[in-house]
NUKEDREN-658632 format. One record per residue (C-alpha): x, y, z; residue in three letters. Coordinates in steps of 0.5 Angstrom, whole numbers, padded with zeros to 4 digits, always signed. Example, Ala and Ser with C-alpha at 12.3 -4.5 7.8 and 13.67 -1.06 7.14 Angstrom:
// NUKEDREN-658632
+0025-0009+0016ala;+0027-0002+0014ser;
***
This chain:
// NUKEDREN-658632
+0158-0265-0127unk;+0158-0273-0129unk;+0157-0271-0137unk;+0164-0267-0136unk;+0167-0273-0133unk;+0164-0277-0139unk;+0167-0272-0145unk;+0173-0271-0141unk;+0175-0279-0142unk;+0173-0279-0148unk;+0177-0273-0151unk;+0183-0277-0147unk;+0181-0283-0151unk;+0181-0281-0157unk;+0187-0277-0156unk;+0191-0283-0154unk;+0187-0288-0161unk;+0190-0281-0166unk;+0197-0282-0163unk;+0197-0289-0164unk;+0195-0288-0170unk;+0199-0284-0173unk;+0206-0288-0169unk;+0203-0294-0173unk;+0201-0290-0181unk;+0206-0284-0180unk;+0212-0285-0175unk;+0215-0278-0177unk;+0210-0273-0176unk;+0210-0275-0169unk;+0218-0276-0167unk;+0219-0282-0169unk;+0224-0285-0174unk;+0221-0289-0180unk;+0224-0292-0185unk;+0224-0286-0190unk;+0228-0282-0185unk;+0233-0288-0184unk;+0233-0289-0191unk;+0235-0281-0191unk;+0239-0281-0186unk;+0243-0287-0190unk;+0244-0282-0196unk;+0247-0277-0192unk;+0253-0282-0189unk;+0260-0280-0192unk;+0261-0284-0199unk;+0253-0285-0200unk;+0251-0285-0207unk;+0244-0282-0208unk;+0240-0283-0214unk;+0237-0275-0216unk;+0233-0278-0222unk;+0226-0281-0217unk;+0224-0274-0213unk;+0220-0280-0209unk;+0226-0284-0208unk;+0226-0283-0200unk;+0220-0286-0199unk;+0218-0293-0196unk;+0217-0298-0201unk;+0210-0300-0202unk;+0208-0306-0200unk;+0204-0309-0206unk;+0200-0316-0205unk;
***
């Protein structure tokens, strides 16, 4: 009974680091605006003007150091 009560802890925990973990790297796949969805969103306002020659423009500029 005691060695259940360990598992279930642990599965609990590792569910809560994997939601963190994706909040931070992949806010999108859990519901959360990122700033490609923004940026997308921003393209879809009356007016925008969208640049159809990058199929990659939507995404988030990487931040090289």
């Amino acid at each position: 009974m005691e060695i259940a009560v360990y598992i279930v802890g642990f599965l609990v925990f590792a569910g809560f680091a994997g939601y963190f973990y994706l909040m931070i790297r992949h806010p999108e796949w859990v519901g959360i605006t990122g700033t490609s969805a923004k940026k997308t969103l921003k393209e879809h306002e009356e007016g925008a003007k969208v640049d159809d020659s990058d199929p990659f423009s939507s995404l988030p500029p990487k931040n090289n150091p």
